[in-house]
C-alpha positions in Angstrom: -9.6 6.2 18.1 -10.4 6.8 14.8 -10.1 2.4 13.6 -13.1 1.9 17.1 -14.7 4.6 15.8 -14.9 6.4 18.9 -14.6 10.2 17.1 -18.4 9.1 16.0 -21.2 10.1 17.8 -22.8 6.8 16.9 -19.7 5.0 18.9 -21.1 1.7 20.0 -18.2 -0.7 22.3 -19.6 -3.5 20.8 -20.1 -2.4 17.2 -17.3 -2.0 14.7 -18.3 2.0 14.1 -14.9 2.9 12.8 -13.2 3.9 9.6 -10.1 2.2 7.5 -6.9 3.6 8.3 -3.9 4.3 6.2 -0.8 5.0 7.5 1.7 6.3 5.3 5.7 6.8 5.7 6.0 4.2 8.9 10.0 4.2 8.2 10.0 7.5 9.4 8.9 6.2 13.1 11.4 7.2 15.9 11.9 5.5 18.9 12.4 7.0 22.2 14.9 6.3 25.1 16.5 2.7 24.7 13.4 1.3 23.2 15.5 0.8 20.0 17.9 -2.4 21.9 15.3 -3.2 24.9 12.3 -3.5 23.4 11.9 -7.0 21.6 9.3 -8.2 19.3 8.6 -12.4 19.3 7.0 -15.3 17.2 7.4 -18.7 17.3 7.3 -21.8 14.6 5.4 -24.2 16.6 8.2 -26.4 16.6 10.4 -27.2 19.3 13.3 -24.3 19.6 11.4 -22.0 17.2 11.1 -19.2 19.2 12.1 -15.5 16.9 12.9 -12.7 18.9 14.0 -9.5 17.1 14.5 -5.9 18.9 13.1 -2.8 17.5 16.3 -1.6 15.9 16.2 -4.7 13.6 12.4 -4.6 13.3 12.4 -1.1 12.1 15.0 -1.8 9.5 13.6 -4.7 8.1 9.9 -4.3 8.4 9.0 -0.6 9.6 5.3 -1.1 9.0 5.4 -4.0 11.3 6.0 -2.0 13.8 3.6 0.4 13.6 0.9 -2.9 13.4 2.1 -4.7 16.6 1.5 -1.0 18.0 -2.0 -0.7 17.5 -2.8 -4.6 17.4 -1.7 -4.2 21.2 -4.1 -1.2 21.7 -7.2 -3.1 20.7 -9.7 -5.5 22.0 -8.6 -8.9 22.3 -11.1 -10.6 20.8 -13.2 -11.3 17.4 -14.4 -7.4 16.9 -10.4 -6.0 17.5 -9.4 -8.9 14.9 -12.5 -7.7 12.8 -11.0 -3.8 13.0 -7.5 -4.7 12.7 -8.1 -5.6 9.3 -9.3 -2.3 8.8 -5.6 -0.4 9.1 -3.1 -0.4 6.1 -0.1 0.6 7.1 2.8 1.6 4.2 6.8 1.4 4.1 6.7 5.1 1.7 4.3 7.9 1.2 2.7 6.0 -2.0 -0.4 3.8 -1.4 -2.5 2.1 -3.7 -5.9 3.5 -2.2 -6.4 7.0 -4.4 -9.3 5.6 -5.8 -10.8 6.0 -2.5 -9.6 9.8 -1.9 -8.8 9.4 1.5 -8.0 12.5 3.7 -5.2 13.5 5.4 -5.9 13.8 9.4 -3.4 15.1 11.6 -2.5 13.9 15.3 -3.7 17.0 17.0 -7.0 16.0 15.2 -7.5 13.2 16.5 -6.5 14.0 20.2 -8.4 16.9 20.5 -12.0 14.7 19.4 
């Protein structure tokens, strides 16, 4: 809600209204039910026979933040403006980031849900 901008009372569908995004401590996600073995992530090489597939258990070991990216990638608009605010969210393995300069605020989920 808060990447489409749609917490703003200027919230336009067609108009990238929102703000950056930074999630912090994305190895800390948990997984529900038997997400962890049946849920599979994919890419492919472009070659013949180069298809990757990887489940969430693996993913979440070797690239947490991944995750968390495929997440929200999947919740926006698929075309040039959800590319365009995509590029917007920075998501982080640990709690350290290197956007204090910017003095970002913390925001909690109940936050955002209730908006």
């Amino acid at each position: 809600m808060i990447l489409r901008g749609k917490t703003k009372p200027v919230f336009t569908p067609h108009a990238d209204t929102g703000d950056f995004v930074i999630i912090v401590n994305a190895d800390k996600v948990k997984l529900t039910g038997s997400k962890l073995i049946d849920k599979t992530y994919q890419k492919h090489s472009n070659f013949p026979g180069g298809l990757r597939v990887m489940n969430a258990k693996t993913m979440l070991e070797k690239k947490p933040e991944e995750v968390i990216y495929q997440a929200v990638k999947g919740m926006l608009p698929k075309n040039t403006l959800g590319r365009k605010i995509l590029k917007k969210l920075k998501v982080y393995r640990g709690a350290e980031h290197p956007h204090k300069a910017q003095m970002p605020r913390e925001i909690s989920l109940k936050e955002v849900q209730g908006a």
